[in-house]
DOGUGU-743509 format. One record per residue (C-alpha): residue number from 1; x, y, z. Coordinates in Angstrom, 2 decimals, m for minus. Last residue first. Layout:
<dokols>
@n = NUM, X = X, Y = Y, Z = Z
...
</dokols>
This chain:
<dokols>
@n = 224, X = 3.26, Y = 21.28, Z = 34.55
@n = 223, X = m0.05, Y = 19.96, Z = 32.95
@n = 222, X = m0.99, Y = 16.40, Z = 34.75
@n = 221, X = m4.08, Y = 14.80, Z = 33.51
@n = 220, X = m4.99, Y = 11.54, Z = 35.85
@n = 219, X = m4.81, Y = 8.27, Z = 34.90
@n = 218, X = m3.59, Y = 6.84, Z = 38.27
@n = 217, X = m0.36, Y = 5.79, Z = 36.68
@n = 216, X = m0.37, Y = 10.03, Z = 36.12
@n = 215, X = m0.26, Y = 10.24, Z = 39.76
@n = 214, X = 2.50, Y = 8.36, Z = 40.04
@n = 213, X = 4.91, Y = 9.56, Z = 37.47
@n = 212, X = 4.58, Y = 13.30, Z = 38.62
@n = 211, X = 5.47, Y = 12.06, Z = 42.03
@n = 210, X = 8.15, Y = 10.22, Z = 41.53
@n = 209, X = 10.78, Y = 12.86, Z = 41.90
@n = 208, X = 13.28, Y = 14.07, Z = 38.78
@n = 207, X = 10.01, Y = 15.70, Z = 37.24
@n = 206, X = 10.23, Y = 18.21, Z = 40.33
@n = 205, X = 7.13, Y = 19.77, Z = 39.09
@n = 204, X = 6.54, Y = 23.51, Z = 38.61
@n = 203, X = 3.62, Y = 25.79, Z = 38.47
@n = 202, X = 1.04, Y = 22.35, Z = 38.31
@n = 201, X = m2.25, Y = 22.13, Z = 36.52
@n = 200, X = m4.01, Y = 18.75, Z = 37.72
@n = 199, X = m6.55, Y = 17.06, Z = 35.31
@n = 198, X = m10.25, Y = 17.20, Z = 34.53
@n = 197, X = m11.00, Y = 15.36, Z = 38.16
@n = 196, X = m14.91, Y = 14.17, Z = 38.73
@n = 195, X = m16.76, Y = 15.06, Z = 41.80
@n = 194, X = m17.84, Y = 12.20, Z = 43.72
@n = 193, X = m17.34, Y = 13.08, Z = 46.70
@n = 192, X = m14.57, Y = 10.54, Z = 47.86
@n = 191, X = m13.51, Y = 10.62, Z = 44.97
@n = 190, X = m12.96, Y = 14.37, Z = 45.01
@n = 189, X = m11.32, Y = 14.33, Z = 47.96
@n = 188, X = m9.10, Y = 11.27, Z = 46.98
@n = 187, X = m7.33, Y = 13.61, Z = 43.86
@n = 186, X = m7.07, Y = 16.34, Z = 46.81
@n = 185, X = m4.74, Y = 13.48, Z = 48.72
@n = 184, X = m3.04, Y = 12.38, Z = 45.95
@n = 183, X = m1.97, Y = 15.82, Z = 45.16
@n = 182, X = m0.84, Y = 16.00, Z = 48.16
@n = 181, X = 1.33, Y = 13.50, Z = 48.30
@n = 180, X = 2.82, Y = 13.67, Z = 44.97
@n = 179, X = 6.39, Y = 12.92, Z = 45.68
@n = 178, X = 7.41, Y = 16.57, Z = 43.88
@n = 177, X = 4.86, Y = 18.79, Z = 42.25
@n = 176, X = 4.75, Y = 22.45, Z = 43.00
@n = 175, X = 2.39, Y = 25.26, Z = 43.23
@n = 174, X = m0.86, Y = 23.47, Z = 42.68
@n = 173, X = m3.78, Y = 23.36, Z = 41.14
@n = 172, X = m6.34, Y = 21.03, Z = 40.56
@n = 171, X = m8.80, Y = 21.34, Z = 37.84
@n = 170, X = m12.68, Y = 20.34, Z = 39.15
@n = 169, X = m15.47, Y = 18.90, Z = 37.29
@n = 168, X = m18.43, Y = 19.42, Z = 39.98
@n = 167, X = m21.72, Y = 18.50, Z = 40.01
@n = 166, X = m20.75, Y = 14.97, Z = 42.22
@n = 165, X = m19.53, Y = 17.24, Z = 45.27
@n = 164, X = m17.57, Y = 19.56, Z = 46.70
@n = 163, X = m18.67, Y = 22.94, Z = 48.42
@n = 162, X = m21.28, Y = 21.54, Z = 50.85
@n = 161, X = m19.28, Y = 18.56, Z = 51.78
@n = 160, X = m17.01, Y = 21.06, Z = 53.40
@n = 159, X = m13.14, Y = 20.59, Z = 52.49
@n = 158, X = m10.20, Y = 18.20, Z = 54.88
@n = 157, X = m6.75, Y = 17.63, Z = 55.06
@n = 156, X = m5.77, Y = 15.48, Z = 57.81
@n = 155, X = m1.91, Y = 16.28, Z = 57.97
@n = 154, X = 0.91, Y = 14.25, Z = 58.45
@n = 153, X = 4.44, Y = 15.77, Z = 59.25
@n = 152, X = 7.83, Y = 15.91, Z = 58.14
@n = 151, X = 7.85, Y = 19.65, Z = 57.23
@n = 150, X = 8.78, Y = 19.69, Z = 53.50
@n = 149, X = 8.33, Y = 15.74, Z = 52.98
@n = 148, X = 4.04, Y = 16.52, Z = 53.99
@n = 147, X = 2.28, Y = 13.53, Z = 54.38
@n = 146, X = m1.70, Y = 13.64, Z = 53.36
@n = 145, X = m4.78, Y = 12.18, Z = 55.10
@n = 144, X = m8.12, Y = 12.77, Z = 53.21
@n = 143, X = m11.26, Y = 13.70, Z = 54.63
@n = 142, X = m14.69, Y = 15.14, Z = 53.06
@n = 141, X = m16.69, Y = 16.77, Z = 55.69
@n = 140, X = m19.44, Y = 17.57, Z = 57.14
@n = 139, X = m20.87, Y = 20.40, Z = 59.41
@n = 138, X = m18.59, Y = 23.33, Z = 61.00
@n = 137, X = m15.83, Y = 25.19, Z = 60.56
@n = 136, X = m15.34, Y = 28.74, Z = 62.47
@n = 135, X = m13.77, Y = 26.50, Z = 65.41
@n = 134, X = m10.58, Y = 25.67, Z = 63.12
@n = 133, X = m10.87, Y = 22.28, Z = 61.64
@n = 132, X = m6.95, Y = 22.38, Z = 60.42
@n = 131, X = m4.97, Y = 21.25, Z = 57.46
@n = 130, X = m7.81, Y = 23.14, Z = 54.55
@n = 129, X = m8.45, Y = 21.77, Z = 51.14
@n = 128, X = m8.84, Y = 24.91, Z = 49.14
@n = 127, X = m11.82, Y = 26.22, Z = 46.99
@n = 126, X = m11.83, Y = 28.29, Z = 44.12
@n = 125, X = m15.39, Y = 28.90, Z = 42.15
@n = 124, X = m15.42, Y = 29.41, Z = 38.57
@n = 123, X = m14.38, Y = 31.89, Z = 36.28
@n = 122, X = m12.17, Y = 29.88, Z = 34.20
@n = 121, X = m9.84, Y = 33.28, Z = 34.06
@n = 120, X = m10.33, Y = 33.98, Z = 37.97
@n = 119, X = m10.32, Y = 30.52, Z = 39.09
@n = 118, X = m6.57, Y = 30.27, Z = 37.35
@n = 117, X = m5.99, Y = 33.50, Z = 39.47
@n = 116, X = m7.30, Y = 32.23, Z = 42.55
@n = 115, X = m5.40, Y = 28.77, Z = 42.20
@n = 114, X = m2.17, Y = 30.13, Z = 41.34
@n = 113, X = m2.50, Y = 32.14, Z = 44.65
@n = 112, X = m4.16, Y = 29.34, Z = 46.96
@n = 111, X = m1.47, Y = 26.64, Z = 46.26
@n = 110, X = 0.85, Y = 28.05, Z = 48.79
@n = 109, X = m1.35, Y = 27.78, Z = 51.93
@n = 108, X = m3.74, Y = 25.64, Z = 51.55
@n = 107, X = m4.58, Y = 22.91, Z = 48.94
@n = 106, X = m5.74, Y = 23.12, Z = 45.91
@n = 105, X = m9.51, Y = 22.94, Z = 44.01
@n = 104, X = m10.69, Y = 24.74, Z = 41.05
@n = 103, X = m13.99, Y = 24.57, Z = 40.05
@n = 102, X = m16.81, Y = 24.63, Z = 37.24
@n = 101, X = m14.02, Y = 22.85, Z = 34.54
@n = 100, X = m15.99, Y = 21.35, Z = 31.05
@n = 99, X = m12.53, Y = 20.35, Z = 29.32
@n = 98, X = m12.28, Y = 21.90, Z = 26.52
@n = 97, X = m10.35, Y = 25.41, Z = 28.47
@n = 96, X = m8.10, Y = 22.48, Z = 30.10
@n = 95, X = m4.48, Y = 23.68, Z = 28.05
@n = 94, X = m5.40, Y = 27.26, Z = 27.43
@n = 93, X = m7.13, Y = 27.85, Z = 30.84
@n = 92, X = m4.12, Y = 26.87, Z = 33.01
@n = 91, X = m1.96, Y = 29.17, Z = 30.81
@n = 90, X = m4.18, Y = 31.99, Z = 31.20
@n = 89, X = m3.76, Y = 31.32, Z = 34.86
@n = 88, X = m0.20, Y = 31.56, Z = 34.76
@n = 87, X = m0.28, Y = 34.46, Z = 33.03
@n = 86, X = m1.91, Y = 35.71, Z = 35.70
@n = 85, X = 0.45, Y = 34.44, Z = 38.23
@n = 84, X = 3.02, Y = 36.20, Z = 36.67
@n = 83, X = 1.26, Y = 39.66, Z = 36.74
@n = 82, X = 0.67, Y = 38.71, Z = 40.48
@n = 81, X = 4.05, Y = 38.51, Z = 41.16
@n = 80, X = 3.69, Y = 36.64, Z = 44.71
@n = 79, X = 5.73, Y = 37.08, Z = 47.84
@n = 78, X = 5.34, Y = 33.50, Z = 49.68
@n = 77, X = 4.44, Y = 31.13, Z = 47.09
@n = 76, X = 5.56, Y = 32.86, Z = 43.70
@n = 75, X = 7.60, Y = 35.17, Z = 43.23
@n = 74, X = 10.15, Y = 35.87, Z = 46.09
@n = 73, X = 9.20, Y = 32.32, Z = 47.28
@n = 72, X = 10.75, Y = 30.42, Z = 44.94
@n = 71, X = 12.97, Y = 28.48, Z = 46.31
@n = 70, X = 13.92, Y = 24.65, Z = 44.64
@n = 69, X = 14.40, Y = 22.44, Z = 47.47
@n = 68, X = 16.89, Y = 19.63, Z = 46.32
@n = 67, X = 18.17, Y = 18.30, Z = 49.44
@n = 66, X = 20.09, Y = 21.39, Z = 49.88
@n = 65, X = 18.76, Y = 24.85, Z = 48.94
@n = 64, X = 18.37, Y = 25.68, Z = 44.91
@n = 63, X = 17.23, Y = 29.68, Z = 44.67
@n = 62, X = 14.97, Y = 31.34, Z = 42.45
@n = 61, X = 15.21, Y = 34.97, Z = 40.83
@n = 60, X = 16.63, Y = 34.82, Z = 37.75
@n = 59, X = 16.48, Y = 31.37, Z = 37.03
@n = 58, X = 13.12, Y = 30.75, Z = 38.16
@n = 57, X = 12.00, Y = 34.09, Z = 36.45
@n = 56, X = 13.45, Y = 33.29, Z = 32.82
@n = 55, X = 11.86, Y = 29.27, Z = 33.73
@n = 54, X = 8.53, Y = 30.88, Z = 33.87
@n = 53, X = 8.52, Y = 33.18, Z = 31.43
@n = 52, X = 9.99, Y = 30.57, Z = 29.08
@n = 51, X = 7.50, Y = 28.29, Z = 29.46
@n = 50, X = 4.89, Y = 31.24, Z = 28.29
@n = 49, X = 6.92, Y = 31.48, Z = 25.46
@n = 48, X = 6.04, Y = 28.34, Z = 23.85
@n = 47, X = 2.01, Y = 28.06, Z = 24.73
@n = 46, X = 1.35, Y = 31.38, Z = 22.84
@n = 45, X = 1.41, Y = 32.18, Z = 19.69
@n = 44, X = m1.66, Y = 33.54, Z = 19.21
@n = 43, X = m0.39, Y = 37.18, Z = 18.30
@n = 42, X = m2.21, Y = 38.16, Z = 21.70
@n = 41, X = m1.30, Y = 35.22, Z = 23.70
@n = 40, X = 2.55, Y = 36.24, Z = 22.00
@n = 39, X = 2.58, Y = 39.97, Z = 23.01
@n = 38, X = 1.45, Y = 38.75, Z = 26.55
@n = 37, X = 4.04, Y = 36.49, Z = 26.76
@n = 36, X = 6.82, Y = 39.23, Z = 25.68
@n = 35, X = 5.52, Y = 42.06, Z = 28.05
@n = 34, X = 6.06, Y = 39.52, Z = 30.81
@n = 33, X = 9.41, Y = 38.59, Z = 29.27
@n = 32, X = 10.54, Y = 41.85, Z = 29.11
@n = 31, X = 9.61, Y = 42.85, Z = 32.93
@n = 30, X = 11.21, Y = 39.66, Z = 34.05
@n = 29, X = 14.26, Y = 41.29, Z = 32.01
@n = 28, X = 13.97, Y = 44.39, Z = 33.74
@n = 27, X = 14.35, Y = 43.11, Z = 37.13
@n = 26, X = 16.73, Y = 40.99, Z = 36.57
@n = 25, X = 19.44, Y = 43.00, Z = 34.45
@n = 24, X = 18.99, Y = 43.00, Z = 30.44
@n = 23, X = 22.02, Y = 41.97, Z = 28.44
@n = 22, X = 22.65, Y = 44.33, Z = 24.88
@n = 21, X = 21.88, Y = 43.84, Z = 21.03
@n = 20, X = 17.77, Y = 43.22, Z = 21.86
@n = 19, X = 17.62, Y = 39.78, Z = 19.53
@n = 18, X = 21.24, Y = 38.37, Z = 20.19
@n = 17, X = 21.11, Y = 39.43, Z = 23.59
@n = 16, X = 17.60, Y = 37.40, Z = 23.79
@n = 15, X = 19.21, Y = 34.76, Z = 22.43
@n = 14, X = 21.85, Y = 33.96, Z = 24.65
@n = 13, X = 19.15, Y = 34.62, Z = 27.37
@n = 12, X = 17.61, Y = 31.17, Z = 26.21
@n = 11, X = 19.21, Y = 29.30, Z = 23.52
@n = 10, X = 17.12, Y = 26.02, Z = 23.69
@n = 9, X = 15.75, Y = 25.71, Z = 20.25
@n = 8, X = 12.36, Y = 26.06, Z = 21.57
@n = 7, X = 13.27, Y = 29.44, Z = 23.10
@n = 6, X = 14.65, Y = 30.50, Z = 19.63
@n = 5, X = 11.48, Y = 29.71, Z = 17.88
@n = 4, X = 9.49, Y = 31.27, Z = 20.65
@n = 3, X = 11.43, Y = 34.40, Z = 20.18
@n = 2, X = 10.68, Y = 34.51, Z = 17.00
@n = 1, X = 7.26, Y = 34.19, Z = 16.97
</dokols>
């Protein structure tokens, strides 16, 4: 409790000298705040130091490239933590656990290992929009075109008819949020089948892009 007291109050690392009397390297202090999370879900306290997990890790271990790509991909979308992840999930399930979720939907390939562990803790079904119709795909489909501002390129983004449809209440998940594109594009899957969207649970969003903006305009839940 007190460390989410002092993380609310914006003091960070400062504060966790002033709490363990010396400065933790990297390594071990990703360790401390994982043990630190889970000591707070338990104590039911969390929801404030889960935040701080992930920002501790994104400044610790994350990188800012030009043009304003944040990289994270000794953690999260290319080498994944999957203790972090897990918490992640928890965190997923905390803030949409009233809100009647039988699926989780993303989009491949980054969005696939928040999505499996926030399927894990619903325990429901995880399905991912796929880019490609590889030759082990076949019947119908629900389309969607999205525009990628990583790579500069448009995709057709497409899931089986058989896996999505007007049953399902699905969370979206996603790695990062930035211009929103495809998010907007797995928000039009499910219109198109008729599956209704509890809201979109997000690792990170870019809140200084339009994105995040956007898609709530559309009335749609957006956790980040």
């Amino acid at each position: 409790a007190a460390f989410c007291k002092s993380a609310n109050a914006g003091r960070g690392a400062r504060s966790l000298r002033e709490m363990t009397g010396y400065t933790l390297g990297k390594r071990r202090r990703a360790r401390y705040n994982l043990r630190t999370a889970g000591a707070a879900r338990r104590a039911g306290t969390w929801g404030c130091a889960d935040m701080e997990l992930l920002e501790r890790r994104i400044r610790a271990d994350g990188e800012v490239l030009p043009g304003g790509i944040l990289k994270v991909d000794g953690f999260l979308n290319h080498q994944m933590d999957p203790q972090l992840l897990m918490e992640l999930g928890r965190e997923f399930h905390r803030l949409f656990a009233g809100e009647g979720v039988n699926k989780i939907l993303t989009i491949e390939a980054s969005g696939i290992g928040p999505a499996c562990f926030a399927g894990l803790v619903f325990g429901c079904p995880v399905l991912f929009a796929k880019k490609n119709r590889t030759r082990n795909l076949s019947g119908e489909f629900w389309t969607s075109t999205v525009f990628s501002f990583t790579h500069h390129v448009e995709n057709t983004i497409l899931v089986s008819k058989k896996y999505l449809g007007p049953g399902d209440r699905v969370l979206i998940v996603d790695d990062f949020l930035a211009n929103g594109a495809a998010l907007d594009g797995l928000i039009t899957l499910c219109e198109k089948a008729g599956a209704s969207v509890a809201g979109a649970g997000i690792c990170i969003e870019k809140a200084f892009q339009p994105g995040g903006g956007r898609i709530r305009a559309r009335g749609v839940r957006v956790e980040s």
